[in-house]
N, CA, C and O of each residue as an XYZ file, in Angstrom:
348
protein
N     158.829     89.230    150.164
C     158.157     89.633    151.405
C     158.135     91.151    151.486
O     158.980     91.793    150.862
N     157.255     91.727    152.188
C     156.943     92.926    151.890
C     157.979     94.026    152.821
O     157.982     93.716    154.012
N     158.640     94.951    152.566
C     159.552     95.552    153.854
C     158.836     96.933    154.436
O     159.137     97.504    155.484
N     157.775     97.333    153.449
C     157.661     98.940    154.078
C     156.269     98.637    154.764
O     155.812     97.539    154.450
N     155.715     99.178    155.396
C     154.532     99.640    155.995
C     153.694     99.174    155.501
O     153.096     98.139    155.793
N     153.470    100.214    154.297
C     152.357    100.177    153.714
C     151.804     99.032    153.007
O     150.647     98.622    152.918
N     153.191     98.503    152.402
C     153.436     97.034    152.043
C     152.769     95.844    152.616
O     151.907     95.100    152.148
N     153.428     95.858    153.816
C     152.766     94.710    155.371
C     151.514     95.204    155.455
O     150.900     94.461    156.221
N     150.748     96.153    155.031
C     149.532     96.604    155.269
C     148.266     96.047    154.182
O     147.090     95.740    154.382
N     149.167     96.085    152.893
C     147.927     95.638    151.680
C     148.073     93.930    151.359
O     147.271     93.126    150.883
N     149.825     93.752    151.976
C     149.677     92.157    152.140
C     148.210     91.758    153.263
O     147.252     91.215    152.713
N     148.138     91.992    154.470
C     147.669     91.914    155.176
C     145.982     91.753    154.533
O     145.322     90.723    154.395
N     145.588     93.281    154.198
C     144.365     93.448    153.406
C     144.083     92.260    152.393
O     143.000     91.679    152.321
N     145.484     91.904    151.422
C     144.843     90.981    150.255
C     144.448     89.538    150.659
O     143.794     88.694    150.047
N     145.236     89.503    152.269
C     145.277     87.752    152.947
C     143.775     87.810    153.157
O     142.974     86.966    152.756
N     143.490     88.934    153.849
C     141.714     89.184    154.341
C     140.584     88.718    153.260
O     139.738     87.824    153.250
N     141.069     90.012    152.124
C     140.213     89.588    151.007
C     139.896     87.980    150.709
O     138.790     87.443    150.766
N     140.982     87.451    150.425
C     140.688     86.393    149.323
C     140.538     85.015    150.064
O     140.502     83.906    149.531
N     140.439     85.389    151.755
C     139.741     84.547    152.708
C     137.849     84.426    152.438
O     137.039     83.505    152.335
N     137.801     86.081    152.405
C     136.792     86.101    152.237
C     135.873     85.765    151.104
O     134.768     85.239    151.228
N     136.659     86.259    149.578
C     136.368     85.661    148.522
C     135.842     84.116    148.764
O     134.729     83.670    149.043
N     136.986     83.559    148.562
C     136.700     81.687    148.844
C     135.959     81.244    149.378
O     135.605     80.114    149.041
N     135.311     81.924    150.535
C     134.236     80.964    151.645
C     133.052     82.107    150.465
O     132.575     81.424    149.559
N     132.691     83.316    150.430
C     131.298     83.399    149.602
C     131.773     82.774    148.245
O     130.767     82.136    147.936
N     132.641     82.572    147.292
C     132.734     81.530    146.468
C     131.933     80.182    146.449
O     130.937     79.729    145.884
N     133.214     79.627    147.681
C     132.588     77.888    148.211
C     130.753     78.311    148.205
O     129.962     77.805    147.410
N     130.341     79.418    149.369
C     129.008     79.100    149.267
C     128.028     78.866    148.719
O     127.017     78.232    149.022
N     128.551     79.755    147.320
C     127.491     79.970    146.280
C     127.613     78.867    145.718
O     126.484     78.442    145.474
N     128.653     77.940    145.268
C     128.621     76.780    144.887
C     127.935     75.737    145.644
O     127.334     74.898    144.973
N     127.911     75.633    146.903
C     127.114     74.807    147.747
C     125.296     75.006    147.241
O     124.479     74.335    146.609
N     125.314     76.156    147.861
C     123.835     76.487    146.818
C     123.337     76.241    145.985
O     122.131     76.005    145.909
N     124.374     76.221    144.852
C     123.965     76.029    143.246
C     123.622     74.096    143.544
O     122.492     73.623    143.419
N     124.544     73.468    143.838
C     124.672     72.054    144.285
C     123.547     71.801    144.793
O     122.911     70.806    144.444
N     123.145     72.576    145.620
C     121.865     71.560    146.649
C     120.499     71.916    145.827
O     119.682     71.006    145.964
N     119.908     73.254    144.808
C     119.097     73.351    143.768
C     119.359     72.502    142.805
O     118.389     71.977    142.259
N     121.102     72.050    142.222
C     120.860     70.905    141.776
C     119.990     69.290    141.635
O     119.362     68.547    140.881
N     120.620     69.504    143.202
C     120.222     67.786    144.094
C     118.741     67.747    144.230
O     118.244     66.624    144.310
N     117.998     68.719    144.267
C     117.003     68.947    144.380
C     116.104     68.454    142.971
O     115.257     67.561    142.964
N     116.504     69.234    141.874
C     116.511     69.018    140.629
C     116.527     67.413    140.333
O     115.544     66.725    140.058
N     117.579     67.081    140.428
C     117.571     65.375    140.296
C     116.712     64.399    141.073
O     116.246     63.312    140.734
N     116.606     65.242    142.479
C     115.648     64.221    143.023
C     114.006     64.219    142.816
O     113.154     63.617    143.470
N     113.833     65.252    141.484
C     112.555     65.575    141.078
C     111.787     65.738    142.300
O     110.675     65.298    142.591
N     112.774     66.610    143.096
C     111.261     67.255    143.960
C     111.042     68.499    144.140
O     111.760     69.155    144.894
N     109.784     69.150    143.330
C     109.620     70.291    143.193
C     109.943     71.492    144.221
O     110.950     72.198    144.171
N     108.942     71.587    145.122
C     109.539     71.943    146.640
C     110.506     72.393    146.804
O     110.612     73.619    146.800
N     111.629     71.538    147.021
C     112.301     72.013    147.530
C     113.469     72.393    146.408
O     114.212     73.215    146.944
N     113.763     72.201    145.504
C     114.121     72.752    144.010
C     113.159     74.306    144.441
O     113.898     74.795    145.295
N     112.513     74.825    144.362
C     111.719     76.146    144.374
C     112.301     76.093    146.077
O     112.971     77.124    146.014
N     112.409     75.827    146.868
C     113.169     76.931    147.816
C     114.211     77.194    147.542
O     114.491     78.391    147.469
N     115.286     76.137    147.258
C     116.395     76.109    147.512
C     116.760     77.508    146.152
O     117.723     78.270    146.236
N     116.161     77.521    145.489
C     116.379     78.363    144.069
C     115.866     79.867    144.377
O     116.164     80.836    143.678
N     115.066     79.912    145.504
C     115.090     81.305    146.035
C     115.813     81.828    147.130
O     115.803     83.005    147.490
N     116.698     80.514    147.853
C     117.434     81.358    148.043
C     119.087     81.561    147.702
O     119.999     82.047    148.372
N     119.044     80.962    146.349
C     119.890     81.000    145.173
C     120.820     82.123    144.629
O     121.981     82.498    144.791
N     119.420     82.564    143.701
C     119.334     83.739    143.382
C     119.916     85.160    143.775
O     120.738     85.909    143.248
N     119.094     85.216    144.998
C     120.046     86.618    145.782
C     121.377     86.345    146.220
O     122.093     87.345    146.179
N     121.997     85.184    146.673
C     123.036     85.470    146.345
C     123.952     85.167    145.615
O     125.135     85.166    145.955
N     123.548     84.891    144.585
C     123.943     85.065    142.967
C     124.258     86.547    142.903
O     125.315     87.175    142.957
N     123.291     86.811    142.801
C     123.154     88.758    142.426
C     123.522     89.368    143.151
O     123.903     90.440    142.681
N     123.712     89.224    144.789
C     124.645     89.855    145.506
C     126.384     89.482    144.994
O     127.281     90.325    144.970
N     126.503     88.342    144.701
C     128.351     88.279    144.737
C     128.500     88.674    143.022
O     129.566     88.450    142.448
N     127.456     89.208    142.376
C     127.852     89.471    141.251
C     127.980     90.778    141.364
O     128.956     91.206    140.748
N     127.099     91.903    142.157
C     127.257     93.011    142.017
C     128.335     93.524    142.780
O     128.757     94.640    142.475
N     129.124     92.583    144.207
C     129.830     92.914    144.513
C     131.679     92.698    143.556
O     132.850     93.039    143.721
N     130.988     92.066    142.765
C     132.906     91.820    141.876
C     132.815     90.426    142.031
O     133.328     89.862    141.065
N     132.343     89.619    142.906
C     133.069     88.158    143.248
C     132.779     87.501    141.965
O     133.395     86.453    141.777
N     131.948     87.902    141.014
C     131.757     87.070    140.062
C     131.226     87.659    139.088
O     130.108     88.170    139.157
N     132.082     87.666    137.874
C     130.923     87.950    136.576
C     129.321     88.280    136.793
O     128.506     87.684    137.496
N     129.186     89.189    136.127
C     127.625     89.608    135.754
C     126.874     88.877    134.971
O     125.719     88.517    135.195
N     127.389     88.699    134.242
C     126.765     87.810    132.844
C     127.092     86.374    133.440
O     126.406     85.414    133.090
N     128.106     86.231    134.312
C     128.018     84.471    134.886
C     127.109     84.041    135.836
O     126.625     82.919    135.983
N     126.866     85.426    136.692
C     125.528     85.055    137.937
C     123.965     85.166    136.975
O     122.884     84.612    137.174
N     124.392     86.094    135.927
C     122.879     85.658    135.023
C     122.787     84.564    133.779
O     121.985     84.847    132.888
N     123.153     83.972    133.717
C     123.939     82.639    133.109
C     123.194     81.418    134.134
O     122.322     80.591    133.869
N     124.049     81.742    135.582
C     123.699     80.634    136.457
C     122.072     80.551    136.757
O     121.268     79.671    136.450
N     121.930     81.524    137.315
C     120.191     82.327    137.467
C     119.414     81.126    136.290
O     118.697     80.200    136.670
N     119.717     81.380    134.998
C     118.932     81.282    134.128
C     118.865     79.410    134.114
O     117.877     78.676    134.123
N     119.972     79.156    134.096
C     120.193     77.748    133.722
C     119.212     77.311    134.907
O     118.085     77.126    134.449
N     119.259     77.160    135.833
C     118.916     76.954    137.316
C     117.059     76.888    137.478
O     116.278     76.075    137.972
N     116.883     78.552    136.586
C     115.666     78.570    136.821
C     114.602     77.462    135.880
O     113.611     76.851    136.279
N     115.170     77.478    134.638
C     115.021     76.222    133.693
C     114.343     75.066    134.250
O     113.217     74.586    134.378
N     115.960     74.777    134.608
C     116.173     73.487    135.061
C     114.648     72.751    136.154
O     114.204     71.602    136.164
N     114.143     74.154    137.060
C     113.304     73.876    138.305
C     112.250     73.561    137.857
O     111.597     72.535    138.047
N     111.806     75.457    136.527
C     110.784     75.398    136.040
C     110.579     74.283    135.278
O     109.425     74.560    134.949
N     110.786     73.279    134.762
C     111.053     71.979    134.088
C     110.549     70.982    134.618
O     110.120     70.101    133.873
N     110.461     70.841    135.909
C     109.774     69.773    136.878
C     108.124     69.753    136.798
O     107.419     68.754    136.938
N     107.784     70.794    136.597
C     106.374     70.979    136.435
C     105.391     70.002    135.562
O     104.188     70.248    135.484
């Protein structure tokens, strides 16, 4: 447990962080999931919304640290495939 100040201070900060991490984590996974579901239920539509609004925040939690660079363009790619494929 932390005894000095500054200590109780970055505990504090890291509890914040990695609250916050986890829920834009969870989200982006929810996202990826429902462009999935979309995908399977072969319906174009909404596979092409759900995949735009995917994307940005893909590329937002990648540029912020939450996630690999090369893993949000990885996901991007697989994803876009997958939609463009329904056609």
């Amino acid at each position: 447990m932390a005894t000095h100040k500054s200590a109780e201070k970055r505990d504090r900060q890291s509890v914040n962080r990695r609250e916050r991490n986890v829920a834009a984590k969870s989200a982006i996974k929810t996202k990826v999931k429902t462009v999935l579901a979309a995908v399977e239920d072969k319906n174009k539509e909404s596979s092409v919304k759900a995949l735009k609004t995917t994307i940005p925040s893909l590329a937002k939690a990648a540029a912020k640290g939450l996630i690999h660079k090369k893993n949000a363009s990885r996901k991007i790619s697989r994803l876009t495939k997958k939609v463009n494929a329904l056609k």
